[in-house]
C-alpha positions as CSV (number, residue, x, y, z in Angstrom):
1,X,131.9,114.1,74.7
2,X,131.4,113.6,78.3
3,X,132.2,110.2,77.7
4,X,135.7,109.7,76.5
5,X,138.1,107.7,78.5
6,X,135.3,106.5,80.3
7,X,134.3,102.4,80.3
8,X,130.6,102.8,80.8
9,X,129.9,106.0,78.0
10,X,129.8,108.3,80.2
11,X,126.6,106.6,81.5
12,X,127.1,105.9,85.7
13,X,125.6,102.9,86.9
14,X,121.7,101.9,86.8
15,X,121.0,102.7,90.4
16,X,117.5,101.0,91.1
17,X,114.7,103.8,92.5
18,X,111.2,104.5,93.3
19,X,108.9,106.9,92.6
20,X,106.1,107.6,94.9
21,X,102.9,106.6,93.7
22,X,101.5,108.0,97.1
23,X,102.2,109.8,99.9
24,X,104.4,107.7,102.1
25,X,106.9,107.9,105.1
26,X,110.5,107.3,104.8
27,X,113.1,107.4,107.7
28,X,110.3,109.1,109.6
29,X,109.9,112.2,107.3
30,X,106.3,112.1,105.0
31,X,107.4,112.6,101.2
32,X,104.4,113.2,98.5
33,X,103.5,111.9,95.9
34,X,106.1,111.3,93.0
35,X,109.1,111.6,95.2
36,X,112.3,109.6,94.0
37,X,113.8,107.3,96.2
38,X,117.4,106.2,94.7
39,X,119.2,103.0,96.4
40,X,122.2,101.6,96.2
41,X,123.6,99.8,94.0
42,X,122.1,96.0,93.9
43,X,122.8,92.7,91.8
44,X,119.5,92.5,90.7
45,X,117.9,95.0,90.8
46,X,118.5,98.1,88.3
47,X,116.5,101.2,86.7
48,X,113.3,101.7,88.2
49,X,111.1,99.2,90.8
50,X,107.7,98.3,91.1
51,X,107.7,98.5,95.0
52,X,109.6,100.3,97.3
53,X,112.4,99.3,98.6
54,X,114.2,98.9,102.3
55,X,115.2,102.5,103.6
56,X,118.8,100.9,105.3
57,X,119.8,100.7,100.8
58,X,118.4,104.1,100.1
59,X,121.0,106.7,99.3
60,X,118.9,109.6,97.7
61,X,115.1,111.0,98.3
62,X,114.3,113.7,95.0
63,X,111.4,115.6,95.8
64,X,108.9,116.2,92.3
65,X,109.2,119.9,91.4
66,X,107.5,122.9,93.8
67,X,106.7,119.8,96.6
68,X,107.7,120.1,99.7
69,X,108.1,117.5,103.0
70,X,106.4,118.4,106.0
71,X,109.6,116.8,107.9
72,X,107.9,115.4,110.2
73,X,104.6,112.3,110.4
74,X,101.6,113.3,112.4
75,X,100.8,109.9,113.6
């Protein structure tokens, strides 16, 4: 019943993401593969991208289960 009273069904909006198909490096921090990147909210764009999008939009990095980020790119 989480959704009563609320406009949208209790459903919040369709933030667009990514999920990593690779390792890659985002805001200078190396993320493995299946990480994903949530951004915000955009006219156009909604539920999940084919690309990656620009880091200035991204609002949320989810790492996959058991993964870790080094924290740091070794060049």
């Amino acid at each position: 019943m989480g959704g009563i009273g609320n406009p949208t069904g209790g459903r919040g909006p369709d933030y667009p993401y990514f999920i990593t198909t690779e390792p890659v490096i985002v805001k200078k921090i190396v993320l493995p593969k299946g990480t994903k990147l949530t951004y915000e909210e955009q006219l156009f764009k909604k539920g999940q991208q084919d690309r990656i999008m620009n880091e200035k939009k991204l609002t949320n990095i989810e790492l996959p289960k058991g993964k870790t980020s080094t924290g740091k790119s070794w060049g």
